[in-house]
VEXNU-122975 format. One line per field, with one value per atom (N, C-alpha, C): chain; atom name; x, y, z; residue number from 1. Coordinates in Angstrom, 3 decimals, decimal comma. Layout:
<sites>
mol = A ...;
atom = CA ...;
u = X ...;
v = Y ...;
w = Z ...;
seq = NUM ...;
</sites>
This chain:
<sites>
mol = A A A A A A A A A A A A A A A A A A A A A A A A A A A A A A A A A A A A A A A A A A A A A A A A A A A A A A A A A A A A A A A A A A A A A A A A A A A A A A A A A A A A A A A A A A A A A A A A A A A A A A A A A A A A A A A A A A A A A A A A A A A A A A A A A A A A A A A A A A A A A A A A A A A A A A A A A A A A A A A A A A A A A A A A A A A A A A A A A A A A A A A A A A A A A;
atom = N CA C N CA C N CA C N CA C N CA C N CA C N CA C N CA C N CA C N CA C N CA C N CA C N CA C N CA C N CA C N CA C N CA C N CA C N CA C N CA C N CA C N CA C N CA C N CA C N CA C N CA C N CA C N CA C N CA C N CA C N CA C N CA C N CA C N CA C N CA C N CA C N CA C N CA C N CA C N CA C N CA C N CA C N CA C N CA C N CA C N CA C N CA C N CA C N CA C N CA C N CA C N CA C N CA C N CA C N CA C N CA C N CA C N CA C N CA C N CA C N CA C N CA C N CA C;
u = -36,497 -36,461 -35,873 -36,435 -35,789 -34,333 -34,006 -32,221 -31,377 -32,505 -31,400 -31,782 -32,405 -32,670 -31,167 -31,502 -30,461 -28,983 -28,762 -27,971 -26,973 -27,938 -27,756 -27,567 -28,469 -28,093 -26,696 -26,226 -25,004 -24,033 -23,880 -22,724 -23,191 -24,225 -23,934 -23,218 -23,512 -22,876 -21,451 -20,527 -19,615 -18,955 -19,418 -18,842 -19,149 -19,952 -19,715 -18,278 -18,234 -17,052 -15,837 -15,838 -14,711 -14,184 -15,499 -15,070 -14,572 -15,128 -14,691 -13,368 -12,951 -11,421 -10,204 -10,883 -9,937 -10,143 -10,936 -10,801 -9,679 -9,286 -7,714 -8,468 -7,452 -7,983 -8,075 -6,706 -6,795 -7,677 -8,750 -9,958 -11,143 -10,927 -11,885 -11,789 -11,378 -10,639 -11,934 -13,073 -13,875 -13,881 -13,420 -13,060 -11,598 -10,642 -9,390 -8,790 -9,070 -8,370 -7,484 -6,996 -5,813 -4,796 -4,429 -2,928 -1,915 -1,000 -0,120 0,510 1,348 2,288 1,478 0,627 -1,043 -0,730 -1,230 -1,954 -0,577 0,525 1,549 2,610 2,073 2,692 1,458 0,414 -0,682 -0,594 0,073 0,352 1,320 2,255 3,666 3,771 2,660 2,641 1,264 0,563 0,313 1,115 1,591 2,773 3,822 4,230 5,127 4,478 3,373 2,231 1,868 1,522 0,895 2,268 3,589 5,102 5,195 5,089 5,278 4,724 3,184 1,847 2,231 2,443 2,845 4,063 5,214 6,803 5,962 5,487 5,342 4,342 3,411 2,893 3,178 4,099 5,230 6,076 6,442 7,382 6,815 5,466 4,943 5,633 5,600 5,530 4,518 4,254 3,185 3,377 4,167 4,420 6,188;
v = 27,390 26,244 26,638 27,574 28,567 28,479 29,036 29,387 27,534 27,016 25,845 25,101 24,607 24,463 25,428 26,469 27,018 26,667 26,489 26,419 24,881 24,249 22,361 22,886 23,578 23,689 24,268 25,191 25,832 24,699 24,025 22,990 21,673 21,657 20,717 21,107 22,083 23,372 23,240 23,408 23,770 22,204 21,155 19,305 19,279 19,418 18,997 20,354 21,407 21,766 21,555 21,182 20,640 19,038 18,380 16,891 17,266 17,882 18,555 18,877 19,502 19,806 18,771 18,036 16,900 15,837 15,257 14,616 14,594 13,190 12,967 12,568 13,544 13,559 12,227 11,595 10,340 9,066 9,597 8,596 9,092 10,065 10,641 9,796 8,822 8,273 8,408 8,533 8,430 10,090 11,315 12,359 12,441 11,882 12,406 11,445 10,206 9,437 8,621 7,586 6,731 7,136 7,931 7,778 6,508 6,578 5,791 5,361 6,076 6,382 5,520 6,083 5,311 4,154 3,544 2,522 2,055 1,983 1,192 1,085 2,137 1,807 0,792 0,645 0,156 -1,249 -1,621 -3,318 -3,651 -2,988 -3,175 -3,703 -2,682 -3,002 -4,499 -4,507 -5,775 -6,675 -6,800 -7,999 -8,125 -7,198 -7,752 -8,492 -7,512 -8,203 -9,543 -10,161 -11,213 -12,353 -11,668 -12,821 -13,193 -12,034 -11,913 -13,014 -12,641 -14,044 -15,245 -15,582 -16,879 -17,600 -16,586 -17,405 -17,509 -16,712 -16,744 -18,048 -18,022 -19,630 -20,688 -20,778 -21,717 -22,053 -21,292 -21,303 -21,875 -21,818 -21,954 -22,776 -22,938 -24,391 -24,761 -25,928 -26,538 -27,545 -27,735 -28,509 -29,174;
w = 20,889 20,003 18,648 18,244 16,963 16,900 17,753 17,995 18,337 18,894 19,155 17,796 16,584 15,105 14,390 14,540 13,853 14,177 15,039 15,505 15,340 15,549 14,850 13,507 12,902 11,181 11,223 11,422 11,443 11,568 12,760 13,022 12,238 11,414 10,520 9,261 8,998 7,737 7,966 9,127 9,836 10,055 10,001 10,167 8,674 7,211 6,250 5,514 5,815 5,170 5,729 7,416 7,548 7,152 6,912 6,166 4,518 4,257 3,012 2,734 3,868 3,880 3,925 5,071 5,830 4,962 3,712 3,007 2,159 1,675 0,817 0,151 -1,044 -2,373 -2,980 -2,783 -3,474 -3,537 -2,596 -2,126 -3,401 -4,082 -4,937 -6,516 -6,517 -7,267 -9,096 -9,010 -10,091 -10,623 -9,466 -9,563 -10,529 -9,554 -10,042 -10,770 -10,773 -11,613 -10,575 -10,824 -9,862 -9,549 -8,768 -8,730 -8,796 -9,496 -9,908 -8,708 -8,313 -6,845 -5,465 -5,495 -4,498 -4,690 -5,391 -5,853 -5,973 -6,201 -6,192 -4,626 -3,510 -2,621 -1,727 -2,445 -1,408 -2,184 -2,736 -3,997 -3,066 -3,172 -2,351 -1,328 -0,172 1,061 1,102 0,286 0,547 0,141 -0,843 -1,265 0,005 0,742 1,839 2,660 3,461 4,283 4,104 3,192 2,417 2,593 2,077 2,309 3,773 4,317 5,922 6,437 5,930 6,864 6,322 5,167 4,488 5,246 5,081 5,877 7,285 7,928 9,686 9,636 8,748 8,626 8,403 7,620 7,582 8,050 9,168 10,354 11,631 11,703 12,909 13,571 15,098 15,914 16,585 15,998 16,473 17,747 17,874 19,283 19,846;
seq = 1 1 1 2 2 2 3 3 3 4 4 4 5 5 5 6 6 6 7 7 7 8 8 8 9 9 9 10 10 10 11 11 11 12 12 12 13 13 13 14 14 14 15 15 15 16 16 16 17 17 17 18 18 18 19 19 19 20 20 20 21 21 21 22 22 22 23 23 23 24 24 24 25 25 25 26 26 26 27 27 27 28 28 28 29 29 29 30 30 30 31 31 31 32 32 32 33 33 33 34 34 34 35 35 35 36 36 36 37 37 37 38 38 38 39 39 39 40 40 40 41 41 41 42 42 42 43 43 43 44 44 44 45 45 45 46 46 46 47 47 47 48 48 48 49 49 49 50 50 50 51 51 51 52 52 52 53 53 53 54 54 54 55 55 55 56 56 56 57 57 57 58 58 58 59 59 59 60 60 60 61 61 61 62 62 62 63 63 63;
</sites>
C-alpha cells in the first residue's frame, strides 16, 4: 500500500511539472502582461468570423 501511495504521489509531481511546461505563456496574462500581437490576432480573427456569420445570414435561402 506504501509503494502504491508513493507512487500516485510521484506521477502527480510528474503531471503538475509537465502542465507546467506545456502551458502557454500567454494565458498567464495577470503574470506577464497582454501581449499586443495575441490579443490583436484573436480581435481579427473574431472580426472575420463575426462578417462571415453575418453575410452567410444574410444570404440564406429560405425557400
Amino acid at each position: 500500500m506504501k509503494h502504491m501511495v508513493q507512487a500516485l504521489a510521484a506521477a502527480g509531481e510528474l503531471d503538475c511539472d509537465l502542465q507546467r511546461e506545456l502551458t502557454y505563456a500567454g494565458l498567464r496574462a495577470a503574470e506577464n502582461g497582454f501581449q499586443v500581437t495575441d490579443t490583436g490576432v484573436l480581435a481579427a480573427a473574431a472580426a472575420v468570423l463575426i462578417a462571415v456569420g453575418t453575410w452567410r445570414f444574410r444570404e440564406r435561402d429560405l425557400g
